[in-house]
Backbone of each chain as ProteinMPNN parsed JSONL, in Angstrom:
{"seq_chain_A": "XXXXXXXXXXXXXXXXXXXXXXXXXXXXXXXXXXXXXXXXXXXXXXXXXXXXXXXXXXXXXXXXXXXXXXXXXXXXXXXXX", "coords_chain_A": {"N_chain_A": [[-17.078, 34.107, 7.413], [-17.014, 31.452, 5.768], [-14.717, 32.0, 4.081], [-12.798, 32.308, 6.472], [-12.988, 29.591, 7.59], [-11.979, 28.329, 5.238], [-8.99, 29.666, 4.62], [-8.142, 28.751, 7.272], [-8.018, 25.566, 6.832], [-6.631, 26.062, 4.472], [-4.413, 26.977, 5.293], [-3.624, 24.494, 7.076], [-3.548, 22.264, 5.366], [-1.137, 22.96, 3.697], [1.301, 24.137, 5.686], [1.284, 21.741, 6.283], [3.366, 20.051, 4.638], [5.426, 21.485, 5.348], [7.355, 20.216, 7.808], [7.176, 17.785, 6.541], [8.702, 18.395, 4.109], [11.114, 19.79, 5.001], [11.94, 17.911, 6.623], [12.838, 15.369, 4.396], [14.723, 17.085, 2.643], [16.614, 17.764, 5.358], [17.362, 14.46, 5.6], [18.113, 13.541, 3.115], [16.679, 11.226, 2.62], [14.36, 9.423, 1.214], [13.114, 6.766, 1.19], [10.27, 5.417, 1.337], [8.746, 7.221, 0.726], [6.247, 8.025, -2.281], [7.051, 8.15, -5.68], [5.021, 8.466, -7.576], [2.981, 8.916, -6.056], [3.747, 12.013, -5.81], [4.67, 12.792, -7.86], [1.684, 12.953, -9.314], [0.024, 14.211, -7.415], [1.711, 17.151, -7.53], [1.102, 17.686, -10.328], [-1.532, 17.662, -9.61], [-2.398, 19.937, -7.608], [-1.583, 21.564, -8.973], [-3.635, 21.936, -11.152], [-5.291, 22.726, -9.415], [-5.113, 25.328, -8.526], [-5.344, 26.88, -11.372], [-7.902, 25.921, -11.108], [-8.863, 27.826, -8.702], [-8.573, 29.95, -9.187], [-10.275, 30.533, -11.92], [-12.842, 29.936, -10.425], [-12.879, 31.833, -8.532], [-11.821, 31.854, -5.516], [-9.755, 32.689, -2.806], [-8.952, 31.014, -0.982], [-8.461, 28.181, -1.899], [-6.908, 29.597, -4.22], [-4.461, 30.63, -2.807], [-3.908, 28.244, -1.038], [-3.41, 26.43, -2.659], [-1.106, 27.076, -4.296], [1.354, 27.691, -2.134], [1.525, 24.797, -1.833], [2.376, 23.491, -4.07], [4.617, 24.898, -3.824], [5.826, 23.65, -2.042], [6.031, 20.585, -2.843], [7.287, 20.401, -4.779], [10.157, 20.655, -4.209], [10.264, 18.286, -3.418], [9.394, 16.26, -4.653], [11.618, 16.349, -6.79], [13.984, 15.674, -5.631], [12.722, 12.983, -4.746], [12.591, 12.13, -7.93], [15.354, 12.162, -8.679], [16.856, 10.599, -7.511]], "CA_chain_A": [[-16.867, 32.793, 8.042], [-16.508, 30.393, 5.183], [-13.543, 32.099, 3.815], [-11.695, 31.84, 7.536], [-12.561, 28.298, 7.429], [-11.156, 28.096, 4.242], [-8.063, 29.897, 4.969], [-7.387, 27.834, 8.571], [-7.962, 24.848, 6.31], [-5.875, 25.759, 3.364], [-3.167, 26.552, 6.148], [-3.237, 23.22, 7.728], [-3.397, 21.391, 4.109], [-0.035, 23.29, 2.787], [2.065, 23.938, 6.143], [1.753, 20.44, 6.82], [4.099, 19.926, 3.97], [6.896, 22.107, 5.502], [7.778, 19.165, 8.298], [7.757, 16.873, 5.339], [10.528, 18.272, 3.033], [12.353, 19.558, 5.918], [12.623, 15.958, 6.51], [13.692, 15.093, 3.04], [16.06, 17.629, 2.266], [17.892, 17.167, 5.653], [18.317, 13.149, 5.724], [17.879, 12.813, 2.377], [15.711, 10.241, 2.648], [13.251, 9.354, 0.709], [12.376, 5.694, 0.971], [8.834, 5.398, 2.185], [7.79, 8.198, -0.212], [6.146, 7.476, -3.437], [7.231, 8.907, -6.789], [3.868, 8.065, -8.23], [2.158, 9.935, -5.624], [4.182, 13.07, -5.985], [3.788, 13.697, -9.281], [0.354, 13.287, -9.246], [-0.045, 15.342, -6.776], [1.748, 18.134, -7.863], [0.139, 17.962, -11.707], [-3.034, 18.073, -9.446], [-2.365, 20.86, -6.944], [-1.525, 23.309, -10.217], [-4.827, 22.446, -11.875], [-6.0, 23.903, -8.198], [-4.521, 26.704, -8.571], [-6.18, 26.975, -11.907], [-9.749, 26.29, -10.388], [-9.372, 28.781, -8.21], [-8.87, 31.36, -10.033], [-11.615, 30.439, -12.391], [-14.295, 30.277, -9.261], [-12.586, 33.126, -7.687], [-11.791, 31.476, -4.668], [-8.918, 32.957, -2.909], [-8.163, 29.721, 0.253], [-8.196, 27.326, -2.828], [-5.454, 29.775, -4.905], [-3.142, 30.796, -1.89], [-3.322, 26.85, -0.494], [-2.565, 25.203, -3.306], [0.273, 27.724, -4.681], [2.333, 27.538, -1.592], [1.38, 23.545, -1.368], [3.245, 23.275, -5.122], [6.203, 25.131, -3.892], [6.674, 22.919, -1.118], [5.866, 19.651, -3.06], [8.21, 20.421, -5.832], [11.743, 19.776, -3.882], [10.051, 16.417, -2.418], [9.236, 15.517, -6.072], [12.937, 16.817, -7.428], [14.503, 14.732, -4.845], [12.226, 11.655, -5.797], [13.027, 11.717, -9.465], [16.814, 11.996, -8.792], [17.635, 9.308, -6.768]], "C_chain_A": [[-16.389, 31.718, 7.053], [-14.798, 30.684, 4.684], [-12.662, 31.94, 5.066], [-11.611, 30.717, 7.641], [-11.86, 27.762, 6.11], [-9.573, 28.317, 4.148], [-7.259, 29.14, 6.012], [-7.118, 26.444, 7.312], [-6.26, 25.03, 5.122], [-4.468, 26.048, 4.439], [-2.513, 25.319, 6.346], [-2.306, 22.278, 6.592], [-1.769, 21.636, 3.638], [1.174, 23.177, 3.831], [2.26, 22.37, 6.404], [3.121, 19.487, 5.899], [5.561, 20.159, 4.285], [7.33, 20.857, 6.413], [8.417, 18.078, 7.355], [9.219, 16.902, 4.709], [10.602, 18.952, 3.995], [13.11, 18.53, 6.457], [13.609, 15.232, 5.254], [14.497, 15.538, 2.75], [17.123, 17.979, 3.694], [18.433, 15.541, 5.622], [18.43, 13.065, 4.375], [17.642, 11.526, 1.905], [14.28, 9.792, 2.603], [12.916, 8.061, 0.796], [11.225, 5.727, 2.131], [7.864, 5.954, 1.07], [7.9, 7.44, -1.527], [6.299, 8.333, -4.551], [5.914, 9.174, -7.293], [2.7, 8.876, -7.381], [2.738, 11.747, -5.665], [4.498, 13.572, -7.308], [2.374, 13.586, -10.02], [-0.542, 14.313, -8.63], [0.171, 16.885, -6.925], [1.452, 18.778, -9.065], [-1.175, 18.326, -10.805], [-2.986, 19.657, -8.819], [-1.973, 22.063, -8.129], [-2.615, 23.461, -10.876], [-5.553, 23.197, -10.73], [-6.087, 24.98, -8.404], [-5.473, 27.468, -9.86], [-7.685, 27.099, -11.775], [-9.543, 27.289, -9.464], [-9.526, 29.736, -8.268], [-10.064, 31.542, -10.814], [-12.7, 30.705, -11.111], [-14.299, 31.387, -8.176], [-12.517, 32.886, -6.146], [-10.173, 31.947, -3.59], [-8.076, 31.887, -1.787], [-8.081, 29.315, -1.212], [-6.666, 27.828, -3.66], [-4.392, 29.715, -4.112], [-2.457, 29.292, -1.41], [-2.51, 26.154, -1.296], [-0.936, 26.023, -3.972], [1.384, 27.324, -3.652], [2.95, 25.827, -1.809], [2.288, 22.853, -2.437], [4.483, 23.466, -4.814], [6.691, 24.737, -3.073], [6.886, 21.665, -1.904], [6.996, 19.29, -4.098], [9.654, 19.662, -5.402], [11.596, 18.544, -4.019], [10.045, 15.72, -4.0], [10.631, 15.589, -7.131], [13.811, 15.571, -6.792], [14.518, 13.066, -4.923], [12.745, 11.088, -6.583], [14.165, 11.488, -10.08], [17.699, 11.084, -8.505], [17.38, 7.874, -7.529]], "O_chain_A": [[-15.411, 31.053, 7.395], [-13.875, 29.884, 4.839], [-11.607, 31.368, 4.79], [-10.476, 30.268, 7.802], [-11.208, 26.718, 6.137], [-8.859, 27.417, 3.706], [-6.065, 28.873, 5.873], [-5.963, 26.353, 6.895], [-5.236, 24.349, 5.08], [-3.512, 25.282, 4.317], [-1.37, 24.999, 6.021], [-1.173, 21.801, 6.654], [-1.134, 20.659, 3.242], [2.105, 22.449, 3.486], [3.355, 21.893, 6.705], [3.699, 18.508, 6.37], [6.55, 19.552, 3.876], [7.883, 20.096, 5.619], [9.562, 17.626, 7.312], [10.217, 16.182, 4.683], [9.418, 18.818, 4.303], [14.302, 18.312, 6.673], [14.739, 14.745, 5.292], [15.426, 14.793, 2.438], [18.259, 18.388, 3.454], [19.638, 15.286, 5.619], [19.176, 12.096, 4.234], [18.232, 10.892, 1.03], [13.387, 9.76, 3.451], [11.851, 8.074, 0.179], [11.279, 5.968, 3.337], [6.793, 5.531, 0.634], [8.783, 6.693, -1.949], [5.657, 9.38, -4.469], [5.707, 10.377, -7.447], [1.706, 9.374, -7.911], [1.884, 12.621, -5.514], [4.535, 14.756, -7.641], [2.089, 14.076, -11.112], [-1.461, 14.993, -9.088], [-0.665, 17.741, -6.638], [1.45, 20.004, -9.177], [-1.885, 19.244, -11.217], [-3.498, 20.556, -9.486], [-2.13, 23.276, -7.988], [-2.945, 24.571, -11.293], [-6.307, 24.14, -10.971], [-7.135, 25.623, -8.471], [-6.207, 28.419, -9.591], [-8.449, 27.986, -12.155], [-10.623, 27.88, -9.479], [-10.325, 30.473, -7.692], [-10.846, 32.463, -10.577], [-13.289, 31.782, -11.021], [-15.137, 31.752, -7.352], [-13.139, 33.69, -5.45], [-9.314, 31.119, -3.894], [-6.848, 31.888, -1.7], [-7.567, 30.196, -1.902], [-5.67, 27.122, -3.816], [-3.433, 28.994, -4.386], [-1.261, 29.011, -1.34], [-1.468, 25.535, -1.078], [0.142, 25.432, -4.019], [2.333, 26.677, -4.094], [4.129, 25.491, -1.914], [2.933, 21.858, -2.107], [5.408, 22.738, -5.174], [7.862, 25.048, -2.856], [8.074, 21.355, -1.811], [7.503, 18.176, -4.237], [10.166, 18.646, -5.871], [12.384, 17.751, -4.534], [10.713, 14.733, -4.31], [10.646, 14.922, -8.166], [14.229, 14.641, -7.48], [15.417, 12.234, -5.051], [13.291, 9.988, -6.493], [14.39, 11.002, -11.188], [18.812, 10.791, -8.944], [17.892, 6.844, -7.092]]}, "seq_chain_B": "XXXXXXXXXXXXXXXXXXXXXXXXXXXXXXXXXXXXXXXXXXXXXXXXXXXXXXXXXXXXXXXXXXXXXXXXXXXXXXXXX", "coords_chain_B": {"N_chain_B": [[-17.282, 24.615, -17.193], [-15.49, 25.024, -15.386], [-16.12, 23.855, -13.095], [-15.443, 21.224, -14.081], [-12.566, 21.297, -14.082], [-12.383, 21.279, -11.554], [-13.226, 19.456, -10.902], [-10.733, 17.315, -12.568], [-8.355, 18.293, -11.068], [-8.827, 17.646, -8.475], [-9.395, 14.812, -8.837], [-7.035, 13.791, -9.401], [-4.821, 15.024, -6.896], [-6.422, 13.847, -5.183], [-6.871, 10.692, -5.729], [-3.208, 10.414, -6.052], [-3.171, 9.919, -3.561], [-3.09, 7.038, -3.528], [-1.488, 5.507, -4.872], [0.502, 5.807, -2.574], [-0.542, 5.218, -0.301], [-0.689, 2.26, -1.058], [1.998, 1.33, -1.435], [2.766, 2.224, 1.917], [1.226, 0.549, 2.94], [1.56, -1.866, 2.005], [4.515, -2.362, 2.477], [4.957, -1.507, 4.736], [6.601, 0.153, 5.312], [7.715, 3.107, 6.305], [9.42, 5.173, 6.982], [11.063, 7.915, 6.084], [8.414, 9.021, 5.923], [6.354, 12.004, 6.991], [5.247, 12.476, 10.813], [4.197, 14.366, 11.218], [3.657, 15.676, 9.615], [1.266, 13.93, 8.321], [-0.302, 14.167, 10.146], [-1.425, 17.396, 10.276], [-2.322, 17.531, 7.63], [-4.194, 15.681, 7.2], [-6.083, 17.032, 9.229], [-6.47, 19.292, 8.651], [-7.701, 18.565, 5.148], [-10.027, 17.685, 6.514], [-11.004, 20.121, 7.704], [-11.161, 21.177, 4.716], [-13.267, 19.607, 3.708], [-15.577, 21.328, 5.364], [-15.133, 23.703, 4.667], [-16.252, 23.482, 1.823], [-18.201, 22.626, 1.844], [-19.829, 24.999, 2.752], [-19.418, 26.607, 0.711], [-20.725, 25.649, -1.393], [-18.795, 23.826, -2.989], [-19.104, 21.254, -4.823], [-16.39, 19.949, -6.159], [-14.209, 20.528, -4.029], [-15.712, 19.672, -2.084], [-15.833, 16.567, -2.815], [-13.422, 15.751, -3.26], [-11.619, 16.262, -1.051], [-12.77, 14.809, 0.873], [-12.279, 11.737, -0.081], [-9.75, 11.906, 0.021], [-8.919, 12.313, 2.638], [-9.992, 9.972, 3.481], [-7.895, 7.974, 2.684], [-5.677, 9.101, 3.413], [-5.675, 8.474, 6.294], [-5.311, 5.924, 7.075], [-2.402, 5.896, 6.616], [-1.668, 7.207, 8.092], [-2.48, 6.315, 10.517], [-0.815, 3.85, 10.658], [1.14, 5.348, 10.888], [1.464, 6.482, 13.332], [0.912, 4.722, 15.239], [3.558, 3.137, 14.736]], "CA_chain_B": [[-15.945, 24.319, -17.906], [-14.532, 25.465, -13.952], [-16.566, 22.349, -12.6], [-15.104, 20.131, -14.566], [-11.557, 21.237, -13.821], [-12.028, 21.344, -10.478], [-13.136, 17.49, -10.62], [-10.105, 16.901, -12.823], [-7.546, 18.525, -9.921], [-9.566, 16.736, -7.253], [-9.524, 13.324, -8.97], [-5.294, 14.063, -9.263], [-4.59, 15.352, -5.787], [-6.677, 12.223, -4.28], [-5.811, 9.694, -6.593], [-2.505, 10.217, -5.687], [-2.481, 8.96, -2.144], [-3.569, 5.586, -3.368], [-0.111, 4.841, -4.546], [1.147, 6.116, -1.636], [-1.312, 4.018, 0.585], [-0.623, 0.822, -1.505], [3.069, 1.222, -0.986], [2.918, 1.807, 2.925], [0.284, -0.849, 3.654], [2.491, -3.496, 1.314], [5.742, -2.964, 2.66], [4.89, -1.646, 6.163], [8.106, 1.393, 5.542], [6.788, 4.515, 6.821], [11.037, 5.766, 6.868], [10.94, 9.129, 5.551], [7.235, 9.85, 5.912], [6.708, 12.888, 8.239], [4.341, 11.884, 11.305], [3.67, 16.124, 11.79], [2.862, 16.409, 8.062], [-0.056, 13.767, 7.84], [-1.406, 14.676, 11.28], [-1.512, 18.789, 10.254], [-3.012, 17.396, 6.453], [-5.851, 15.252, 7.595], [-6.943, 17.94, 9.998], [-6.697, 20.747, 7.145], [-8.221, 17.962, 4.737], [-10.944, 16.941, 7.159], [-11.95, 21.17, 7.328], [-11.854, 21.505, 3.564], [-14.406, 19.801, 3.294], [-16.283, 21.797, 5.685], [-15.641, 24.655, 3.806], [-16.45, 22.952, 1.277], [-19.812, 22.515, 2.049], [-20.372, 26.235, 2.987], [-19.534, 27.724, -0.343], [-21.734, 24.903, -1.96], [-18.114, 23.367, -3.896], [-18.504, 19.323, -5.396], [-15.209, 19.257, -6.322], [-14.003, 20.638, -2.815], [-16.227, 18.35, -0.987], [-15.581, 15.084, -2.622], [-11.767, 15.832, -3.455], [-11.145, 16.556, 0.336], [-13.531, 13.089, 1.588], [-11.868, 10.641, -0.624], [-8.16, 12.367, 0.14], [-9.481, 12.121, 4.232], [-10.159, 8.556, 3.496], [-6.873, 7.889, 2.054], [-4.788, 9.878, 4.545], [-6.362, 8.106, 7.593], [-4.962, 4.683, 7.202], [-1.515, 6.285, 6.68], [-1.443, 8.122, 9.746], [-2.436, 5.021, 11.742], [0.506, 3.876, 10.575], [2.457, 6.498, 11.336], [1.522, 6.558, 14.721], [1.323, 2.99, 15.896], [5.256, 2.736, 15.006]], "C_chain_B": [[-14.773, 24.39, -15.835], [-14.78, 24.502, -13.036], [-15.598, 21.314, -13.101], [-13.394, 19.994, -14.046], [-10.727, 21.118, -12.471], [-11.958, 19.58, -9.769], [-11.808, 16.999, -11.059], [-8.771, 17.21, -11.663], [-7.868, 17.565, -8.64], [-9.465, 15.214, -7.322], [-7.66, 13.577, -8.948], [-4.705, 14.176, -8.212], [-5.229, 14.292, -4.762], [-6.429, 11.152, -4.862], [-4.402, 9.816, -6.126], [-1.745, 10.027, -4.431], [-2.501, 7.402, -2.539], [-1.895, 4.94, -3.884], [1.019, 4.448, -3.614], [0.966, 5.127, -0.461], [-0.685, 2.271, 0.602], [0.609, 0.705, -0.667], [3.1, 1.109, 0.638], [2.01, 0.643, 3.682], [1.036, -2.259, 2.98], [3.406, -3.592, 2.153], [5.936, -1.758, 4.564], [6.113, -0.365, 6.063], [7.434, 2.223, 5.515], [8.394, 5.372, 7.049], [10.683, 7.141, 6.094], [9.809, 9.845, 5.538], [7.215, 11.012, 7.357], [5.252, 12.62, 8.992], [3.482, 13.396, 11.422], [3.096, 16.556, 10.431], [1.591, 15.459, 7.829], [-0.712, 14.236, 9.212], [-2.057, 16.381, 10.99], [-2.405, 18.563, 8.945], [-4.2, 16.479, 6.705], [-6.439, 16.215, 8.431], [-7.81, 18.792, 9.006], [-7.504, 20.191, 6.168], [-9.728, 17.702, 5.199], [-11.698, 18.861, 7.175], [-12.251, 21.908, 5.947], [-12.719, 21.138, 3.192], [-15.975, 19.815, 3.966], [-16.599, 22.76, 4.591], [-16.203, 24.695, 2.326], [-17.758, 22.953, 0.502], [-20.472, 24.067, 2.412], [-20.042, 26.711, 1.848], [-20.51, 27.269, -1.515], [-20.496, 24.249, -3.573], [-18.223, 21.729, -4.194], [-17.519, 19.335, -5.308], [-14.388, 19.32, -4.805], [-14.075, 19.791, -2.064], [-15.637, 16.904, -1.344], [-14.104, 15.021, -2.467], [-11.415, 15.274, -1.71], [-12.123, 15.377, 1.034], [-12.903, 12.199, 1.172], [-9.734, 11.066, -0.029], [-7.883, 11.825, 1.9], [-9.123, 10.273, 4.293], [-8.783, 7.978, 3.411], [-5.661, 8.065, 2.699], [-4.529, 8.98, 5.858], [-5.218, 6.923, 8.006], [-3.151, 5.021, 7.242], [-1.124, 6.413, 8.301], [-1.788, 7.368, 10.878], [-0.734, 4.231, 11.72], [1.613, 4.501, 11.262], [2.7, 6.6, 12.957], [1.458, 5.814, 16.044], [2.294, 2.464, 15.936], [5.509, 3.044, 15.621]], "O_chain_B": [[-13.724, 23.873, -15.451], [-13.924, 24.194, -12.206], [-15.015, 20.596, -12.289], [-12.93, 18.912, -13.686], [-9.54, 20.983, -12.174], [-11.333, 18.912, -8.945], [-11.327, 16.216, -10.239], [-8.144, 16.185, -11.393], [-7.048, 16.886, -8.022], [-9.444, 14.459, -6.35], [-7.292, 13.308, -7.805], [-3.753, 13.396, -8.196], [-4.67, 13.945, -3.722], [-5.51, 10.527, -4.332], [-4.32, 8.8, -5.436], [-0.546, 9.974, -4.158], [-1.907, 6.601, -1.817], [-1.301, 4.047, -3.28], [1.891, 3.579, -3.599], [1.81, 4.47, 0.15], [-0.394, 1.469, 1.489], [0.598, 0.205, 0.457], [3.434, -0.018, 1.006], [2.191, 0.075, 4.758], [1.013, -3.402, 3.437], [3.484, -4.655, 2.769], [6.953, -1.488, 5.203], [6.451, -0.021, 7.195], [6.473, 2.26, 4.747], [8.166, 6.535, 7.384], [9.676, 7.036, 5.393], [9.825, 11.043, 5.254], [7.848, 10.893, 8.405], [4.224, 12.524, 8.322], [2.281, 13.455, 11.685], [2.319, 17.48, 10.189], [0.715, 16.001, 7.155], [-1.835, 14.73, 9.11], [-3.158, 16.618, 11.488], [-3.363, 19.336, 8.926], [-5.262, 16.842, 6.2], [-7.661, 16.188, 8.284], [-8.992, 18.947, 8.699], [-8.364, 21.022, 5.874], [-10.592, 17.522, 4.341], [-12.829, 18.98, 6.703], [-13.077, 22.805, 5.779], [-13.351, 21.808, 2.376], [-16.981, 19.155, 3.705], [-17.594, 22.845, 3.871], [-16.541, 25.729, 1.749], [-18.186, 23.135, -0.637], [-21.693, 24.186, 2.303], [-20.606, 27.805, 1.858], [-21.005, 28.02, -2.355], [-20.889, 24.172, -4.737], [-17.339, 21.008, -3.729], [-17.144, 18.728, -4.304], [-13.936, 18.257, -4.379], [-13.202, 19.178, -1.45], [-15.097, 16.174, -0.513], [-13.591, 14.297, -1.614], [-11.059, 14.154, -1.343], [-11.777, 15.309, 2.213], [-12.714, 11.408, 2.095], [-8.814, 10.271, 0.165], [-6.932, 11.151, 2.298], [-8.299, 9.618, 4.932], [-8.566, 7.319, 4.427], [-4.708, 7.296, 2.574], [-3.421, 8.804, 6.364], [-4.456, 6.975, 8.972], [-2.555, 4.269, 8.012], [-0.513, 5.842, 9.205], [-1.476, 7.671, 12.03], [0.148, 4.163, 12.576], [2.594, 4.181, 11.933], [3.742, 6.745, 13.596], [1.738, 6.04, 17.221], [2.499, 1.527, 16.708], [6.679, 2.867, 15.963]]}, "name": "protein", "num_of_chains": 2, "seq": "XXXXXXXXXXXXXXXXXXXXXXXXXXXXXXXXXXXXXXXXXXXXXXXXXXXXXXXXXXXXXXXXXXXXXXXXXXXXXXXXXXXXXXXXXXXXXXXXXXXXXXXXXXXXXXXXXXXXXXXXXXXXXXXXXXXXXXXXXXXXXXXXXXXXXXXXXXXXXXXXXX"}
């Protein structure tokens, strides 16, 4: 049980991202979004990744891995414009 | 040492709505934010830190309460435009 709630969870947390940059990389349009939160974010979501390996957690590794490789474009995109 | 890193990810990954926050509560532009990505991430947010609480994780729990908090006011936003 905890790990399925962990898993639905780490679902929610990471797909909710895909809407996002599908947004961004078709209008390319980023005003609204904050630079300052997206690379904070994605320095944080890799030390995740890190804790979860340490505590052996496997929602915590899978969520935050995908949640990086969505966050990355949005933060590429950001830093370019 | 796996505590500690999990606080340092947790304080990174919520910490970085507050820029995000500032910005859409100053200048009211919500343009590029996606309304399907904070509604799917406060949900997912709001059951991490159920699970949170079932594996017996701090960093989990508070990370995912203060991120909740943070999220919320957004997504009023988002959905009152």
């Amino acid at each position: 049980m905890p790990e399925w709630l962990g898993l639905v969870a780490a679902f929610l947390t990471t797909a909710s991202f895909v809407p996002q940059v599908v947004k961004v990389v078709r209008t390319r349009q980023t005003t609204g979004l904050s630079v300052g939160m997206y690379s904070m974010f994605s320095t944080g979501v890799a030390l995740w990744v890190v804790y979860g390996i340490t505590i052996g957690s496997r929602p915590v590794i899978l969520a935050n891995a995908f949640t990086l490789a969505l966050c990355l474009p949005i933060l590429c995109l950001l830093v370019r414009r």
